[in-house]
C-alpha positions in Angstrom: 0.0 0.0 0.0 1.2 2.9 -0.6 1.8 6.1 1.6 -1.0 8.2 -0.7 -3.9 5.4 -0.4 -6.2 5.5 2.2 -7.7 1.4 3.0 -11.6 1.2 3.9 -13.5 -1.4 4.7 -16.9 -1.6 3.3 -19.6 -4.2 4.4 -23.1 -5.3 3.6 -25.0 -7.5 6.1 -28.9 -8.0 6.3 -29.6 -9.0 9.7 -33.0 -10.3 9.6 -35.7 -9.2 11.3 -33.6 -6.6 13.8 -35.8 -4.9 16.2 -34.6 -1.9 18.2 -36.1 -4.1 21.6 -35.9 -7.3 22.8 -38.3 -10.6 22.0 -40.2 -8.4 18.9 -40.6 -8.8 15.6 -40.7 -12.2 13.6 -37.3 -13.1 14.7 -37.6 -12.4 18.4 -34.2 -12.0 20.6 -32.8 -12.3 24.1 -30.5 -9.7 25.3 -27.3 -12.9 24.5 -28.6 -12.4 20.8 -27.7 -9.2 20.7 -24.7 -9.7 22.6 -23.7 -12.0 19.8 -24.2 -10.6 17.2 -22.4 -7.2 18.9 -19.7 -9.3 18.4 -19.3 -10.5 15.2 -19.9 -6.8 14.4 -16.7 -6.1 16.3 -15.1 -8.8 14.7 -16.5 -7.8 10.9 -14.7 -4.4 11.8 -15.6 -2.3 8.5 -15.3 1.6 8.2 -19.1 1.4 6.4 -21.7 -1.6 6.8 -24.3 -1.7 4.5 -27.6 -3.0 6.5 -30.8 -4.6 5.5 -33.8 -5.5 7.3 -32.9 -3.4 10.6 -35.7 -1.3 12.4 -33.7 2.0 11.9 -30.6 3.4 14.7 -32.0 2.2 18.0 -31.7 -1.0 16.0 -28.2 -1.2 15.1 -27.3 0.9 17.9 -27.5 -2.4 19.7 -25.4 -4.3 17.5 -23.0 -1.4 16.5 -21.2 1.1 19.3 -22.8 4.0 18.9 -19.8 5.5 20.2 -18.1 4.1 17.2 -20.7 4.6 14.2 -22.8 6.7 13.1 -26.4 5.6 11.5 -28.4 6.5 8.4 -31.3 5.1 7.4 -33.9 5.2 4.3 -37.2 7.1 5.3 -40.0 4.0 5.4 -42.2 3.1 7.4 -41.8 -0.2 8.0 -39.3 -2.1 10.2 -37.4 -3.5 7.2 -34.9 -0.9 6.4 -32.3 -0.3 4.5 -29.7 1.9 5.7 -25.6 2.2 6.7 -23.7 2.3 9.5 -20.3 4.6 9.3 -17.6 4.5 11.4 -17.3 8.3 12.8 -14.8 10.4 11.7 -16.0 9.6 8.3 -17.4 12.8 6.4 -21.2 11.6 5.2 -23.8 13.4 3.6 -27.0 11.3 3.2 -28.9 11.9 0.0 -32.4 11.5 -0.5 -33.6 7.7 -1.0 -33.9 5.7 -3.9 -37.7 6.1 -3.3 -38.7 4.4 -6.7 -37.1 1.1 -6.0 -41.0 0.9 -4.1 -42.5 0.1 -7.7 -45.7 -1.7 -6.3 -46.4 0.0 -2.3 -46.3 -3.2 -0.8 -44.4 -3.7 2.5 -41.9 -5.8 0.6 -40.2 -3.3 -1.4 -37.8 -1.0 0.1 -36.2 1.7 -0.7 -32.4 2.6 -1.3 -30.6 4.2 1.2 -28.2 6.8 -0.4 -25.0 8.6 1.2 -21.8 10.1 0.1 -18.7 9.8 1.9 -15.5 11.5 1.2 -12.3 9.3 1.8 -8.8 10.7 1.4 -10.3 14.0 -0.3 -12.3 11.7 -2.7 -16.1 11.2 -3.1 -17.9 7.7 -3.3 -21.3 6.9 -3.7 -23.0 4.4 -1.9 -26.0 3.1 -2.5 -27.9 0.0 0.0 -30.5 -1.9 -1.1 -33.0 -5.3 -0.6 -34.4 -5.8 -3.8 -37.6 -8.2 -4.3 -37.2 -11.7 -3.2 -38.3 -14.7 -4.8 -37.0 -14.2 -8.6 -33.5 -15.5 -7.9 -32.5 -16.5 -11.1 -36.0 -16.9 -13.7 -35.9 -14.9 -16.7 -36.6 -11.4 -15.5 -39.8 -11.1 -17.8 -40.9 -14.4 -15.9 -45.0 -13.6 -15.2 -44.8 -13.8 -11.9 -45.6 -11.2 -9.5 -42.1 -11.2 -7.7 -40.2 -11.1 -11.1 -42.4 -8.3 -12.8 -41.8 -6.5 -9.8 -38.2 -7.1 -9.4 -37.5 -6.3 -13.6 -39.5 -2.5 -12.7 -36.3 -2.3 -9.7 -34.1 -3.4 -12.6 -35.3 -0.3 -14.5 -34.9 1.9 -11.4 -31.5 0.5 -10.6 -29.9 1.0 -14.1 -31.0 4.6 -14.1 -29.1 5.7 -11.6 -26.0 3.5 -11.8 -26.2 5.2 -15.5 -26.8 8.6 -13.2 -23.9 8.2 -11.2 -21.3 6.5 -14.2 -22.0 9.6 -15.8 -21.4 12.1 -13.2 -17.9 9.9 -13.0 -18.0 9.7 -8.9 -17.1 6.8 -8.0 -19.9 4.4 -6.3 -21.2 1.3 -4.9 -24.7 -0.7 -5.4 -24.2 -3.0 -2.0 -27.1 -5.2 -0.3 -29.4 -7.8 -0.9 -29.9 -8.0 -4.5 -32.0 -11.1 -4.0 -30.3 -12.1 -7.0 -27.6 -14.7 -8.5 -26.2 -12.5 -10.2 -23.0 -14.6 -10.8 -24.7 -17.2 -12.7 -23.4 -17.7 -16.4 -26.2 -15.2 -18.8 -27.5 -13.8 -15.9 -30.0 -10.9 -17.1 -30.1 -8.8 -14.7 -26.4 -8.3 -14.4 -26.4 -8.0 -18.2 -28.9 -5.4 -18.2 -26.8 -3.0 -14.9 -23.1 -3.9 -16.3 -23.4 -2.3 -20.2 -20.1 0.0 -19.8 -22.6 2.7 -21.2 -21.6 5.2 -19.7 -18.1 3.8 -19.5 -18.0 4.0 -16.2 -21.2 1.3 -15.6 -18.3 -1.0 -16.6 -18.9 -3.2 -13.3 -17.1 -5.9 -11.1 -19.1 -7.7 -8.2 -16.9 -8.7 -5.4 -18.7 -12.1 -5.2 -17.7 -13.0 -9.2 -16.5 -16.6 -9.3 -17.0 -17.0 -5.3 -19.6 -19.7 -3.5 -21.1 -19.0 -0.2 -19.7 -20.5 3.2 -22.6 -19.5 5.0 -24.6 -21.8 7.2 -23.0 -24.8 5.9 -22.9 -23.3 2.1 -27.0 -23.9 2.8 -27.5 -21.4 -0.6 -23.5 -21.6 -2.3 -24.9 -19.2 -4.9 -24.6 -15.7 -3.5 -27.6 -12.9 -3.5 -26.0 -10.5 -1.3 -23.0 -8.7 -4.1 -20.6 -5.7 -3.6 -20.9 -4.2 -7.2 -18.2 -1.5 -8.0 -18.1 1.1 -11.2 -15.0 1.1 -13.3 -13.4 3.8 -11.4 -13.7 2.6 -7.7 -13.2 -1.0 -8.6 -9.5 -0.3 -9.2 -8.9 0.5 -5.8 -9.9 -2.5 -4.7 -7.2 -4.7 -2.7 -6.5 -8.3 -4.2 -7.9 -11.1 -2.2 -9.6 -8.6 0.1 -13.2 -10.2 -0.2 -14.2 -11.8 2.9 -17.5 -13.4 4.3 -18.1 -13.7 8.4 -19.1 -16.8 9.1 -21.4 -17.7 12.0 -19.9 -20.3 14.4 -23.2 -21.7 16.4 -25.3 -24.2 14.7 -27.8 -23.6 11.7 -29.9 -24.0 14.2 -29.4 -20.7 15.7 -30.3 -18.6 12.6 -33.1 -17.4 13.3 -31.6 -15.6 16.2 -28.6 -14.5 14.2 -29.7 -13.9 10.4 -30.2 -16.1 7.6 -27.4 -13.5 5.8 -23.3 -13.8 6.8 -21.8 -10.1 6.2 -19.2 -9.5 3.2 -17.1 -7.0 3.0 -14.1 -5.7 1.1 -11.5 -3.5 1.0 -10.6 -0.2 -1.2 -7.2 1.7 -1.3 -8.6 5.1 -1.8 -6.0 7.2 -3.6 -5.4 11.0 -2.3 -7.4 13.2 -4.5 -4.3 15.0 -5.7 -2.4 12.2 -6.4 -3.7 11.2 -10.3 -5.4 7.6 -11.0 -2.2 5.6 -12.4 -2.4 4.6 -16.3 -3.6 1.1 -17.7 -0.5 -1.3 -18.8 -0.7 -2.1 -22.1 -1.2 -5.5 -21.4 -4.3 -4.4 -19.0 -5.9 -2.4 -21.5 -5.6 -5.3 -24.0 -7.1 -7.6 -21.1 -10.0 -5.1 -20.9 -10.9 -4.9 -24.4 -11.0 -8.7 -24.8 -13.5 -8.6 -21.3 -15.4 -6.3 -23.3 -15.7 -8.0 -26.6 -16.6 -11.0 -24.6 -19.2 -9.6 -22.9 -20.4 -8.2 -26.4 -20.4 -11.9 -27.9 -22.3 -12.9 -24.8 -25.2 -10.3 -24.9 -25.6 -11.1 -29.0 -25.9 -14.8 -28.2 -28.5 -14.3 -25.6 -30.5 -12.0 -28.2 -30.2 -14.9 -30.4 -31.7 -17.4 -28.3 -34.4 -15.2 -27.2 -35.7 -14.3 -30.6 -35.7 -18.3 -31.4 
C-alpha cells in the first residue's frame, strides 16, 4: 500500500428481522442475541456496513457502538430498512432515498438508502439496497408477481448507476440483490453492467465466489458488492471476505439467515492522479469487453428463437 492510499473497509449485512427491543418482531431476541451478534460486528470491523432488514438506529445501535458509528437510514415506514452504519470520523452526507425502487407499495419493497462519503479527499457513492425476493435466477420477464416487480427495480436501478457513471463519482450498489447475479447469462447483471456510460463497466466482489454460509445452505450468493469502473481499481486483491457464524444452523433465526461480506478499497489522495492502464491491462480489458459483447448477442439470439 502505498503512503497516498487510504484502506476502507466496506460491508453489507442484512440481519433479519432486527428490532430496536428485545423478543419483537418475527425473529424475536434475548438480550445474548444481541450480545452475539455485537460481536461478530466487532469482529466484521468495517469503516461502512451496509444493513438490510434493521428497524432504523435504535436497532443497530444495539449491535454497532454507537460511540463508534454513526447511522443512516432510508425514510419508510416499516421495520425493514435499508440503511448504513459509518464509522465516525467519516465525512457523510445522506442523499435522499432511492424512493422508486417501491414500484408496487407493498411492504416488501424497500427503498435505497443513499450517502456520500469523502475518503482521502475523494467522493464515493453508496448506495444500500433489498431488492424483491423470490426471482433468484428466472428470466426477468418471468410472469410472476415477484419477477415483474423485481424487472420495474431493474429499471430503477440502471437509471441511476447510469446517473452516477455519468457524473464519473465513484460508487457502490451493496445489499441484498435477491439475486444470482453470478450465474453464467444472468440478465439482470447483463442489463446493470453495459459499460454505457463507460463507467457502468462493473465488477461484483462475489464474481467466481460460493457462499460459506450456514453450511454453504445457498452456495450461490444474492448478497454482491458491485463497484463502477473507477472505484473498482482501488480494490485490494484477495480482500473479499464473508463472516461466518460459528453456532449451529440452528441458531439462525436468532442471528440472520445472511453472513456479512465485506471488502476493501485503497482510496488514492485526490491530488495524487489515477495511475495509467498497462498495455497489457488495456488489451485484457478490451477482450472482457468483446466478450461480454459476444455474450449479450448470443443471448438476443436465443431469445428471438
Amino acid at each position: 500500500m502505498g503512503a497516498s492510499a487510504a484502506p476502507l473497509k466496506i460491508a453489507t449485512w442484512n440481519i433479519e428481522h432486527l428490532r430496536a427491543s428485545s423478543n419483537s418482531g418475527p425473529n424475536p431476541r434475548t438480550e445474548t442475541d444481541y450480545q452475539r451478534l455485537a460481536a461478530y460486528a466487532e469482529q466484521l470491523d468495517a469503516d461502512v456496513i451496509a444493513l438490510q432488514e434493521v428497524e432504523g438506529a435504535a436497532a443497530a445501535a444495539r449491535i454497532f457502538d454507537p460511540e463508534e458509528y454513526a447511522f443512516f437510514f432510508s425514510n419508510q415506514t416499516e421495520p425493514m430498512l435499508t440503511g448504513f452504519a459509518v464509522r465516525r470520523g467519516i465525512d457523510v452526507i445522506q442523499n435522499p432515498d432511492l424512493a422508486e425502487l417501491d414500484v408496487g407499495g407493498g411492504d416488501d419493497l424497500r427503498y435505497g438508502a443513499d450517502i456520500t462519503i469523502t475518503r482521502n479527499g475523494r467522493e464515493l457513492r453508496l448506495l444500500s439496497i433489498h431488492l424483491k425476493a423470490f426471482c433468484f435466477q428466472n428470466p426477468i420477464d418471468a410472469p410472476s408477481n415477484a419477477c415483474m416487480a423485481l424487472n420495474q427495480q431493474l429499471t430503477v436501478l440502471e437509471n441511476w448507476i447510469d446517473a452516477r457513471a455519468a457524473a464519473e463519482v465513484p460508487f457502490l450498489v451493496l445489499g441484498d440483490f435477491n439475486r444470482r447475479l453470478n450465474l453464467l447469462g444472468d440478465q439482470f447483471w447483463f442489463e446493470i453492467d453495459d459499460a454505457d456510460p463507460p463507467n457502468a463497466d462493473l465488477v461484483n466482489g462475489t464474481a467466481g465466489l460460493l457462499s460459506q454460509c450456514w453450511e454453504g445452505e445457498f452456495p450461490n450468493y444474492i448478497d454482491h458488492i458491485v463497484m463502477d469502473a473507477s472505484s473498482s481499481r482501488w480494490l485490494v486483491p484477495d480482500s473479499f471476505e464473508q463472516l461466518l457464524f460459528l453456532e449451529p444452523i440452528a441458531q439462525q433465526d436468532v442471528l440472520s439467515d445472511h453472513c456479512p461480506i465485506a471488502i476493501t478499497l485503497d482510496v488514492p489522495a485526490a491530488d495524487v492522479p489515477e495511475p495509467a492502464l498497462s498495455e497489457t491491462q488495456r488489451q485484457l480489458l478490451e477482450r472482457l469487453e468483446s466478450v461480454e459483447r459476444e455474450l449479450r448477442e448470443l443471448r438476443e439470439i436465443i431469445l428471438d428463437m
